[in-house]
N, C-alpha and C positions, 0 to 999 in steps of 0.2 A: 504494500500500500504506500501511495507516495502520498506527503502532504507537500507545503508551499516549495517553490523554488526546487522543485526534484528533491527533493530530502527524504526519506523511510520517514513513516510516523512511528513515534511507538507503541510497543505492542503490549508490555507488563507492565505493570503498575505506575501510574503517572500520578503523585503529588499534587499538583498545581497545571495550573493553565498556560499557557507560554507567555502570557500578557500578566501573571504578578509578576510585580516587580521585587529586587532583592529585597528593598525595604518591609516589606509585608510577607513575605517567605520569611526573615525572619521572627516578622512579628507572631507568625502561625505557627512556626515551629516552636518557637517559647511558650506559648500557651501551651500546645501536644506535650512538650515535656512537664509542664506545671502537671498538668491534669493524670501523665503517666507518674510522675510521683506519688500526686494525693491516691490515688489509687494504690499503690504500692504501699503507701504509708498505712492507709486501711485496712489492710488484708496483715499488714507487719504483726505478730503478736504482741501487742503492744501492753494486754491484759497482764499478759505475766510478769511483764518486768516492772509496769506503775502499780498495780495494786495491790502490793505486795502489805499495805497498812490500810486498804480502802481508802484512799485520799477524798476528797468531796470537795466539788468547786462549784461554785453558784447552787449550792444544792443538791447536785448531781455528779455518781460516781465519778472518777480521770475517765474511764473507759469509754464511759455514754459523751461524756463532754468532750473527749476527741474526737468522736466520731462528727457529733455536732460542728464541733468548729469545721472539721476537713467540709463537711458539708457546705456550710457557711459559706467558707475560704472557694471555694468552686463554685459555687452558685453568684457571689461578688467576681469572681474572674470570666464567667461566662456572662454578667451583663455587662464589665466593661470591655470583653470582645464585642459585643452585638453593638454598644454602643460607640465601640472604633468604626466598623462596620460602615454604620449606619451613618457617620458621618465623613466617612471616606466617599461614599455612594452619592450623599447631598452637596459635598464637598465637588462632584464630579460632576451634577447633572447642573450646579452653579454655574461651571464654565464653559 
């Protein structure tokens, strides 16, 4: 299959579109690794090593409250990607 200018297009797994620009590849990529940590951090046994005295913060065991915060902490990084986004997009049909 050829795309523009005679070029092969490709065939396995394509990332991004040929029109992001570096700036925003890495803005996308920083977020993919945010988001593959707090995940990582989630699933970490995290139970065994803090609650070893049942600690309690705002109330609520270390364990429940980590889990809240990584929730938190992700759900704050997903609406300031939508709202990069979003004013990348407005920022574009501007000019």
């Amino acid at each position: 299959m050829e795309g523009k200018n005679g070029n092969l297009k490709p065939r396995g797994l394509v990332l991004f579109r040929e029109k992001t620009t570096a700036h925003d590849r890495k803005v996308y990529i920083g977020f993919a690794i945010f988001f593959v940590l707090c995940w990582i951090a989630a699933i970490f046994p995290v139970a065994e090593i803090a609650n070893k005295v049942h600690p309690i913060i705002f109330g609520m065991y270390f364990f429940f409250f980590y889990e809240v915060m990584l929730a938190g902490l992700q759900a704050v990084a997903a609406f300031c990607l939508f709202r990069w986004e979003y004013r990348k997009k407005s920022m574009e049909v501007q000019s």
